[in-house]
N, C-alpha and C positions, 0 to 999 in steps of 0.2 A: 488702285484698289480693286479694279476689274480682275486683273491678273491674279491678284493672290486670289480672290474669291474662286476664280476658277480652278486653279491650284489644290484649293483647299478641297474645293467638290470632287474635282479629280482623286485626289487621295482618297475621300471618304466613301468612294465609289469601288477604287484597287481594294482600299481594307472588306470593305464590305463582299466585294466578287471571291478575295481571301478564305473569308468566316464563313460561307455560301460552299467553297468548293471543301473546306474541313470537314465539313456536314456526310461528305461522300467518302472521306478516305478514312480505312480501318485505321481505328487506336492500338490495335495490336499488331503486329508483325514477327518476324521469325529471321534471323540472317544462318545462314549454314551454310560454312566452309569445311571441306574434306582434302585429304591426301592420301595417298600409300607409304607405308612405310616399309622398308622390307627388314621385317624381324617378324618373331614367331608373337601373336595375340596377345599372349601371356606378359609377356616381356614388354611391350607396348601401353598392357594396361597396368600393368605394376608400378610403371614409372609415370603412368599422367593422373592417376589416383593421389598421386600425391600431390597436395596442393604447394610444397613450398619448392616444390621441383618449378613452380611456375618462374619463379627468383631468373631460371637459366633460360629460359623460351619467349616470355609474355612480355611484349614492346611496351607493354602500360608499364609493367614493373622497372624494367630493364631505362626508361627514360629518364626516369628519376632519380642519379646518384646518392639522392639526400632522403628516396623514400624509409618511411621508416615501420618497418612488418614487425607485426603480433600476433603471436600462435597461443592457441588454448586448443589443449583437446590431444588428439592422437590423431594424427595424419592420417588421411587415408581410409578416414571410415567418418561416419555418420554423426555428427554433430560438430565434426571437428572445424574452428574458426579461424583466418585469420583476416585480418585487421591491418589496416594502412591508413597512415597517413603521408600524404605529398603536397610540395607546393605545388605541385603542376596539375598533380591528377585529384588533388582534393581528399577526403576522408573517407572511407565506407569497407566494409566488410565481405566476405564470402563466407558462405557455413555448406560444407558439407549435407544431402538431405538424400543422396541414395548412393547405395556402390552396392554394387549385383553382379561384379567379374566382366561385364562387357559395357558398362556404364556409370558414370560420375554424374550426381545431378547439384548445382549449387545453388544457392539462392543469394542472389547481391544485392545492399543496402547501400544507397552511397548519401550520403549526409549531406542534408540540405536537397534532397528530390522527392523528398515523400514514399513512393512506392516501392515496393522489392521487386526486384526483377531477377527472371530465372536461365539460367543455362545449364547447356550437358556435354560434355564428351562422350560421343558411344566410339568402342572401341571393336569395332569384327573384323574375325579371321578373314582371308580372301582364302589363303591357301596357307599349309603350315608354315610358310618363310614371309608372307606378305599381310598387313594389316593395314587393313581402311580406318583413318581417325576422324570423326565427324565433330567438327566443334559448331555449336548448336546457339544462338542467345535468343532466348523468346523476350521482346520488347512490349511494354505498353507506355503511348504517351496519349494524353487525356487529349479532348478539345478543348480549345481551337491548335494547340501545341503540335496535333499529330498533321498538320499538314507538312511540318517541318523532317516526317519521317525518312524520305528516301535520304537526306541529307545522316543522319544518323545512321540508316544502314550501309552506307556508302563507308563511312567512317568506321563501323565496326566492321566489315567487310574485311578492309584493307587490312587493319589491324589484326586480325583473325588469319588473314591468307599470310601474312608475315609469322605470323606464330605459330602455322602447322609447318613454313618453310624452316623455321629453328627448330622445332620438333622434329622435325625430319632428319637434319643434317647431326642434331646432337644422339639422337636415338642409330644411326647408321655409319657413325664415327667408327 
């Protein structure tokens, strides 16, 4: 009975040094992956403005042979939506909320997490043959949940660096 008791105090000490060091780490965060592509600005932003071009690039889409996408709106501009559901990757949306020629901004809703979360594609010229693609996800996870962050951006990270290396390869094909 000694052992669990200490056991148990042990535990209620980890959780609590846990909830203690949450207090300290930001709820919000930023992950941004970048590449070059070499094709002219224009050409670059025309095809990642379009969200259902994501279908050929985005490892999230691309995982799920049974996902199943839903489009409202006009691609490619300012309110336009679409909508997934997967068994793998779950239910949620993206909508379109800026496109300004060097920039895509969306706002994602995933079903079942409460909050919208935001991301951007900025697209600039380096020089007329070469474009820098910056994919951008601004995160918030509330406390005690945001100690669990670098784990999250780790994960979009990778994901992210995978999807400007398809963008890369299908845009310089």
């Amino acid at each position: 009975m000694k052992i669990l008791k200490k056991i148990l105090i042990g535990l209620a000490a980890f959780i609590a040094l846990l909830l203690i060091i949450a207090l300290f780490i930001p709820k919000d965060y930023t992950v941004s992956v970048s590449t070059t592509i070499n094709k002219p600005q224009k050409e670059v932003y025309e095809y990642v403005k379009l969200i259902k071009n994501q279908e050929n690039y985005s490892v999230w889409v691309m995982e799920d042979t049974n996902i199943v996408m839903t489009y409202t709106g006009i691609d490619g501009t300012v309110g336009f939506l679409a909508q997934w559901k997967s068994e793998q990757m779950g239910e949620g949306e993206q909508q379109i909320t800026k496109v300004d020629g060097e920039r895509v901004d969306v706002a994602l809703r995933f079903k079942g997490h409460g909050d919208e979360q935001k991301a951007a594609t900025i697209v600039k010229a380096i020089n007329e043959n070469q474009t820098q693609v910056t994919n951008e996800f601004y995160g918030h996870t509330g406390y005690p949940f945001n100690i669990m962050c670098f784990v999250g951006k780790m994960f979009i990270t990778d994901a992210q660096t995978k999807n400007m290396a398809n963008l890369k390869a299908i845009l310089e094909k």
